[in-house]
C-alpha positions as CSV (number, residue, x, y, z in Angstrom):
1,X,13.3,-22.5,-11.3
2,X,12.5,-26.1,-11.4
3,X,9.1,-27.2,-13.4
4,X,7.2,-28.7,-10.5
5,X,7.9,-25.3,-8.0
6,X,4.4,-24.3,-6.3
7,X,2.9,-21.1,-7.5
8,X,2.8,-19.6,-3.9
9,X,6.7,-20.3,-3.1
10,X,7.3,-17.7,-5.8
11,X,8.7,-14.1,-4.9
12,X,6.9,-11.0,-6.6
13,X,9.6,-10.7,-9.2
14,X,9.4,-14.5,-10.3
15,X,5.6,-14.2,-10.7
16,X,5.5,-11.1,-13.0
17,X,8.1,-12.6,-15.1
18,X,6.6,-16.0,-15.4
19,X,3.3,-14.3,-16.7
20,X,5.6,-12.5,-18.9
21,X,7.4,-15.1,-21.0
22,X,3.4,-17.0,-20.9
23,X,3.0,-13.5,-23.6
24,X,6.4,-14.0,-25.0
25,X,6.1,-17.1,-26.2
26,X,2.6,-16.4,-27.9
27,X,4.9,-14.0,-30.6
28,X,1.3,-11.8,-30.9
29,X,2.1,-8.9,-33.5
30,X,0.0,-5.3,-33.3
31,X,-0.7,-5.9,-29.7
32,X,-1.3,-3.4,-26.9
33,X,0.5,-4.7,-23.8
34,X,-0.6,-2.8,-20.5
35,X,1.8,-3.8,-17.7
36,X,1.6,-2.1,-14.4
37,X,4.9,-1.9,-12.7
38,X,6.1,-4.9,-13.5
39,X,9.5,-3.8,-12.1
40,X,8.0,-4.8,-8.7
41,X,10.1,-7.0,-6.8
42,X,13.1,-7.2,-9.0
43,X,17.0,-6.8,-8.8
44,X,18.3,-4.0,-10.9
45,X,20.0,-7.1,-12.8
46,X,17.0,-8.4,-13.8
47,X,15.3,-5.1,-14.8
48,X,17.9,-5.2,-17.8
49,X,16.6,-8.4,-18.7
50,X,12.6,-6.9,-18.3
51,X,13.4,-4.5,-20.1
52,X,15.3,-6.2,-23.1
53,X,11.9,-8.4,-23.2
54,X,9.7,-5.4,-23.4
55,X,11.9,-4.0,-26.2
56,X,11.6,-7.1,-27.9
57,X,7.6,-7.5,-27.4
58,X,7.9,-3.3,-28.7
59,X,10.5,-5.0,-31.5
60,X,8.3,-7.4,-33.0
61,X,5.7,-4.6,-34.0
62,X,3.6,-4.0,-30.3
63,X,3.1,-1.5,-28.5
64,X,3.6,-1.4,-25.2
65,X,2.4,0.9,-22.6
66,X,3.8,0.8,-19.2
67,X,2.9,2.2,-15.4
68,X,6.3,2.9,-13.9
69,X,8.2,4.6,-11.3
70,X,11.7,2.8,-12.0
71,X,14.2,5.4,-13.6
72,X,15.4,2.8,-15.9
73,X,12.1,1.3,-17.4
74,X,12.0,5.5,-18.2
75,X,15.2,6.2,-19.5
76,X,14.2,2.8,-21.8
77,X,11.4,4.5,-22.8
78,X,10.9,6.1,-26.3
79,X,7.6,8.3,-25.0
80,X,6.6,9.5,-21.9
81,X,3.4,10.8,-20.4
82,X,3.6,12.5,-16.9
83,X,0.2,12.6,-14.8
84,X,0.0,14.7,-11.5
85,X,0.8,17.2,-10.6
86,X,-0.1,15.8,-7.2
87,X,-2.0,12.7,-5.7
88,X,-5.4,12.2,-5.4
89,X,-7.6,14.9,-5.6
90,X,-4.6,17.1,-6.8
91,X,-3.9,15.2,-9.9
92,X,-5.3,13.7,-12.5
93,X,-4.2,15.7,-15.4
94,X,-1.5,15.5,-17.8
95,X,1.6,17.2,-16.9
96,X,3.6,16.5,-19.8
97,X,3.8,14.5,-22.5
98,X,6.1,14.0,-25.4
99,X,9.2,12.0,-26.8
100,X,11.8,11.1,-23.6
101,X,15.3,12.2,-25.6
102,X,13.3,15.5,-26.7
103,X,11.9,15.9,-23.0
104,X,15.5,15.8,-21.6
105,X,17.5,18.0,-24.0
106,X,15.4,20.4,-23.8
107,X,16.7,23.8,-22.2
108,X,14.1,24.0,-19.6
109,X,11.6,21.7,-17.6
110,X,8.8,24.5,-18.8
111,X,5.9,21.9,-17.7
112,X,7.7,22.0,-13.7
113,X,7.1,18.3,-14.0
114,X,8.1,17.2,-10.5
115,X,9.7,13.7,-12.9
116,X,11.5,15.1,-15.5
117,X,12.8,17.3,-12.6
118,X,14.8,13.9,-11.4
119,X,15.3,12.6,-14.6
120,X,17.0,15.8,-15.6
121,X,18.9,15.7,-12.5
122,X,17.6,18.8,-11.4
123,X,16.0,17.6,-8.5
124,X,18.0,14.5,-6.1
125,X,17.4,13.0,-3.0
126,X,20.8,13.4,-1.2
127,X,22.6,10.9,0.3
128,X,23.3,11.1,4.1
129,X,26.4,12.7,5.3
130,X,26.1,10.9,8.8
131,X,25.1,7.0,9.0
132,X,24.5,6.1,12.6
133,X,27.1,4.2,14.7
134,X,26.4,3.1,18.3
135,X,25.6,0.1,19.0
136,X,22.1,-1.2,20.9
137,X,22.6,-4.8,20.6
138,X,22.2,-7.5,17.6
139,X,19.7,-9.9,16.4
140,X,22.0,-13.0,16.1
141,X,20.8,-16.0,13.9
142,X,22.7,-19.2,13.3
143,X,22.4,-22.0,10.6
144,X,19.2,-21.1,8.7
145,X,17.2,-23.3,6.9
146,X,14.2,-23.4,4.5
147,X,14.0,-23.6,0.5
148,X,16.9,-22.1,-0.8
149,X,18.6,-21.0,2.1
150,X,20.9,-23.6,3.5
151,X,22.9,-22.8,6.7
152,X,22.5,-19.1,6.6
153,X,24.7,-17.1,9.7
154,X,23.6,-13.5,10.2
155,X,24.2,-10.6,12.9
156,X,20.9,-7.9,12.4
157,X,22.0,-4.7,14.1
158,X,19.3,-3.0,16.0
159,X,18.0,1.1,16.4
160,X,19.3,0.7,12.8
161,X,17.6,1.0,9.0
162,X,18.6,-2.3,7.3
163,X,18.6,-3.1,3.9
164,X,18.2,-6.9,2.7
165,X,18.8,-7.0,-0.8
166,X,19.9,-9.6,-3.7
167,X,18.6,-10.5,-7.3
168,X,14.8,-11.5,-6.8
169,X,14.3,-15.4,-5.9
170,X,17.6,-15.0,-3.8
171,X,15.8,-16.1,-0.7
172,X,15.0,-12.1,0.9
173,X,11.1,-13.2,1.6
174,X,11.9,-16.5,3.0
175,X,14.7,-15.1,5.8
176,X,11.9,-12.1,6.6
177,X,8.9,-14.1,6.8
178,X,9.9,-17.9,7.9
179,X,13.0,-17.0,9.4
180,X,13.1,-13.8,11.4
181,X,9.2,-12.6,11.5
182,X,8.0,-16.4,12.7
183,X,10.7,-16.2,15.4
184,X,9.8,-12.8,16.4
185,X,6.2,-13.5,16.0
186,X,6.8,-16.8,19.0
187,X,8.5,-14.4,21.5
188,X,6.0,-11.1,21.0
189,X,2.4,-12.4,19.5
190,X,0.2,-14.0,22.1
191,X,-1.5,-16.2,19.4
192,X,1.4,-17.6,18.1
193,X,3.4,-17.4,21.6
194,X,5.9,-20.5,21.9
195,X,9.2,-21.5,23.2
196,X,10.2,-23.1,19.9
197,X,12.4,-22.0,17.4
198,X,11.6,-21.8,13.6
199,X,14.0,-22.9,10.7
200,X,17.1,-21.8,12.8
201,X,19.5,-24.1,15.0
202,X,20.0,-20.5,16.8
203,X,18.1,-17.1,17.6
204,X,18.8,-14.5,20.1
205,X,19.0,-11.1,20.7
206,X,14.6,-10.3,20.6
207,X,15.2,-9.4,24.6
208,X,16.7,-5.7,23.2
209,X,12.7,-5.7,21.9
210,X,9.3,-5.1,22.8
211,X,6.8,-6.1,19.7
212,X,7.6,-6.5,16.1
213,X,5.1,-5.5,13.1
214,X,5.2,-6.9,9.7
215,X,4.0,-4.8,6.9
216,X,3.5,-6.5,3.7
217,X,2.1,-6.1,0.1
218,X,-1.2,-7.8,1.4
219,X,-4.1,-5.2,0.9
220,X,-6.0,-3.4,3.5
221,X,-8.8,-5.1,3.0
222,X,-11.0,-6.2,0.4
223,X,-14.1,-4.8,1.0
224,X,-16.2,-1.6,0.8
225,X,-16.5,-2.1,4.7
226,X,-12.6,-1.8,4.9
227,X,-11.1,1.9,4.9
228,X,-8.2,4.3,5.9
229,X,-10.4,5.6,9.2
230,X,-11.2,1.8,10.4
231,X,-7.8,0.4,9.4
232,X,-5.8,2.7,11.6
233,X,-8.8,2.8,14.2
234,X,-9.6,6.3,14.1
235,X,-13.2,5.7,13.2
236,X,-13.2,4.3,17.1
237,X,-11.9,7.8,18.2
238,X,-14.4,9.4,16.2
239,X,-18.0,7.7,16.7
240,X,-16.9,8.5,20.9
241,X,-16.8,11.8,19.5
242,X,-20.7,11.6,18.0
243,X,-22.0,9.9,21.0
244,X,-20.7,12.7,23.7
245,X,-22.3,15.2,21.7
246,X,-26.3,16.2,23.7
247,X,-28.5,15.0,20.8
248,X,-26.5,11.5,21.1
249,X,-26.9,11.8,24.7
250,X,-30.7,13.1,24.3
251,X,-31.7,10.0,21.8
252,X,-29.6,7.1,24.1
253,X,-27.0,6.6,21.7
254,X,-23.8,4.6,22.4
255,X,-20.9,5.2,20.1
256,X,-21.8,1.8,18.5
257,X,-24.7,3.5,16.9
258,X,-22.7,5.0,14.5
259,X,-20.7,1.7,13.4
260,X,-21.7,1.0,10.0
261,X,-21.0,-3.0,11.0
262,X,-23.5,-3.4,13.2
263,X,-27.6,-2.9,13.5
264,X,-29.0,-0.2,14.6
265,X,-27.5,2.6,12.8
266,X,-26.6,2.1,9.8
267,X,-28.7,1.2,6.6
268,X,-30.3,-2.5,6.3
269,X,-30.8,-2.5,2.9
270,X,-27.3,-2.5,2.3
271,X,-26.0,-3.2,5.8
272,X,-23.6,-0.1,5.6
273,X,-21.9,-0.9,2.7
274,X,-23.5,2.2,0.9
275,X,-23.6,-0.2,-1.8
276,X,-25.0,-3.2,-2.6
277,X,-23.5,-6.6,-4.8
278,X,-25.3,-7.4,-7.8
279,X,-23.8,-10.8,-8.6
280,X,-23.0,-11.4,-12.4
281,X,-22.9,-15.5,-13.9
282,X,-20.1,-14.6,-15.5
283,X,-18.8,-11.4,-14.8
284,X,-16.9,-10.3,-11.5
285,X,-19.5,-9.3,-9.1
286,X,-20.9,-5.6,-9.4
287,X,-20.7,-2.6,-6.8
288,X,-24.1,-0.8,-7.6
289,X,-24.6,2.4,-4.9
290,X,-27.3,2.0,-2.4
291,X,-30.8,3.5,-3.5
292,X,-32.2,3.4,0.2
293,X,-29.4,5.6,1.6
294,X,-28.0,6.6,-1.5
295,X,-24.4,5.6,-0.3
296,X,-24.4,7.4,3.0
297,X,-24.4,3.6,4.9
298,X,-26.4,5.2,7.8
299,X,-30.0,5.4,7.9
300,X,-31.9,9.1,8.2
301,X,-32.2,8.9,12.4
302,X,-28.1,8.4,12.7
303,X,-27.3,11.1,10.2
304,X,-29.5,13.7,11.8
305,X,-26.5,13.8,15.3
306,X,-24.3,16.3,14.2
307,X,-20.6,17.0,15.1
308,X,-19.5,20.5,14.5
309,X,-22.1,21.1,11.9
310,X,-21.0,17.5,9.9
311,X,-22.7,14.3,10.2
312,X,-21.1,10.9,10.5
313,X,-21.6,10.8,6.6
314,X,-20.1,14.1,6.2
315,X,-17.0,12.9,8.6
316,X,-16.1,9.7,6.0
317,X,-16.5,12.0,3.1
318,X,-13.7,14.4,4.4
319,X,-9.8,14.0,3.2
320,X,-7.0,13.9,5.8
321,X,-6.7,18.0,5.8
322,X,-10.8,19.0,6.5
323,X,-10.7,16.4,9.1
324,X,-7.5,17.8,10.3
325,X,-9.0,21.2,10.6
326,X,-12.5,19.5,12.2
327,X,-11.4,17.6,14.4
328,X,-8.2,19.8,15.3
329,X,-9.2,20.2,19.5
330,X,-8.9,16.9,19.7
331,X,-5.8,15.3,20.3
332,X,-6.1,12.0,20.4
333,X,-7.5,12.0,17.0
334,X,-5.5,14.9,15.3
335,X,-2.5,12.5,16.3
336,X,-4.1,10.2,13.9
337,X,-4.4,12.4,11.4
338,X,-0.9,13.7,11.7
339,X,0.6,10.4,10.8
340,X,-1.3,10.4,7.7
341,X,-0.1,13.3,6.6
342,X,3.1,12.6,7.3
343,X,3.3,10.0,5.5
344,X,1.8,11.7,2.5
345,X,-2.2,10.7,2.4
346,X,-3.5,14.0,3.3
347,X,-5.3,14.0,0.4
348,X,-7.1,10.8,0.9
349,X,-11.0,10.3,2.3
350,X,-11.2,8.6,5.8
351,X,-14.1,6.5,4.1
352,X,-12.6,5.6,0.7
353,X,-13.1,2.0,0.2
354,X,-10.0,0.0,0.7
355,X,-10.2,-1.3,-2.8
356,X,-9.9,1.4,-4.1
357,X,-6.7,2.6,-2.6
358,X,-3.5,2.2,-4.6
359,X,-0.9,-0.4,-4.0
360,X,1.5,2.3,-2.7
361,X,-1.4,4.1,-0.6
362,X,-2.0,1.0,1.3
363,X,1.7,0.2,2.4
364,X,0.8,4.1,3.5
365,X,-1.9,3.5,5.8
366,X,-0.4,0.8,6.9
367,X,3.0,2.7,8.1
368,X,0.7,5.2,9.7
């Protein structure tokens, strides 16, 4: 890296390891270092060198305690705690815990930790037999340009899965999003729309497609307003639902009434947060619940139309599979559903606050 390289040009991996050395060089002794997957972003070569530093942090006489899904950061490991056994509501407890060598010589995974399953080997996700052939056309780009990429030439097959990979600061971000994703965007995004091309003396092939979708690390959204059931827009699907029902019809309301954005409906004291800000001087702000609607975000006429037995408070409280069973006569929104489960998030609440999703939960909802 050169010394005078913006902060925002960095990739993932160049960011957690800048932060790292900052600790490094500080030589601390009888530290507790708490690093959550720092392995983000990185090239399996430069996971060796993390995880050299980490020893050497460990080394020096800290302890370091790590968050970590990459099998190597494990295997590096000298103790190892397993929390499931599931997500969400189905975990939360300690599945096993103990030293890693002991863990894996043992004679049997007694705990049925679904982990040490594929550390032991036990458990594999199998390579395909097939990989897929014909051919439906190419995304051609010619003499790329921008930061560190100088004259790149590249054919992208399409009805493919493609990997881009390299050691992290390579230049894989900057051909996605400058490159191929602001081209795309000019041909398909009416916002953006434009004749030009970006940061390439050549780009064809986006005739063989109809829209492209970028899904990044970004979050959901940032606050309490923001959730898995507005995100995907099946929160549109459902307050239709609550307004076709007769005491809706009886009272005049539209399905807007049940929109916890707007007047009417919800609660004003927090304006349907269900929570309300208390600003600190010199803390990060505070998320206190609502003592008007005590967190329900609707005021008492709203929550008194009932679908099915289940108010519009009761619908946001449910996970993916009560909904599923609730609202299972409709199909426009158990097709919803269906993607969430399918991408694993049945076990989610259609009203948790996006903030409060994980990092790997929100790529989730996002896919679905």
């Amino acid at each position: 890296l050169t010394l005078d390289r913006k902060a925002n040009t960095l990739s993932g991996g160049e960011a957690q390891r800048i932060r790292l050395a900052s600790q490094l060089g500080s030589g601390l002794v009888g530290a507790l270092y708490v690093l959550d997957e720092p392995t983000i972003g990185l090239h399996q070569r430069d996971n060796d060198k993390l995880i050299e530093t980490l020893k050497h942090l460990r080394d020096l006489g800290n302890t370091v305690l790590v968050v970590e899904h990459d099998e190597d950061t494990i295997y590096a490991a000298d103790y190892i705690v397993d929390i499931g056994p599931g997500a969400g509501v189905h975990g939360g407890n300690v599945v096993v815990s103990g030293w890693l060598d002991e863990l894996l010589t043992a004679k049997t995974n007694a705990s049925g930790s679904r982990t040490l399953a594929y550390l032991r080997e036990e458990a594999a996700i199998e390579i395909p037999e097939k990989r897929r052939t014909a051919d439906r056309g190419k995304l051609k780009i010619r003499g790329g340009n921008k930061f560190n990429i100088k004259n790149l030439n590249v054919d992208l097959p399409l009805s493919k899965l493609v990997c881009v990979t390299g050691v992290s600061g390579s230049g894989k971000s900057t051909f996605l999003y400058e490159i191929l994703h602001r081209n795309l965007q000019a041909r398909f995004d009416k916002r953006y729309r434009s004749a030009k091309i970006y940061n390439v003396k050549e780009f064809s092939g986006s005739e063989y497609l109809g829209r492209s979708i970028l899904i990044d690390q970004s979050p959901i959204g940032r606050t309490p307003r923001s959730n898995p059931a507005t995100y995907i827009k099946l929160f549109d699907q459902i307050r239709e639902m609550f307004a076709l029902t007769n005491e809706a019809k009886a009272r005049g309301y539209s399905a807007s009434r049940f929109s916890f954005n707007r007047p009417g409906g919800r609660c004003e004291a927090c304006e349907g947060n269900g929570s309300t800000k208390l600003e600190m001087d010199f803390l990060a702000d505070v998320w206190l619940t609502c003592p008007v609607c005590e967190g329900k975000r609707y005021n008492h006429e709203t929550l008194q139309v009932k679908f099915k037995g289940k108010s519009i408070h009761d619908v946001l409280d449910m996970d993916v599979c009560s909904a599923l069973e609730h609202f299972g006569s409709v199909p426009k929104i158990r097709g919803m559903l269906e993607t969430l489960v399918a991408v694993g998030l049945d076990y989610i609440h259609l009203g948790q606050p996006a903030p409060t999703l994980s990092g790997g939960e929100a790529q989730r909802v996002k896919l679905a």
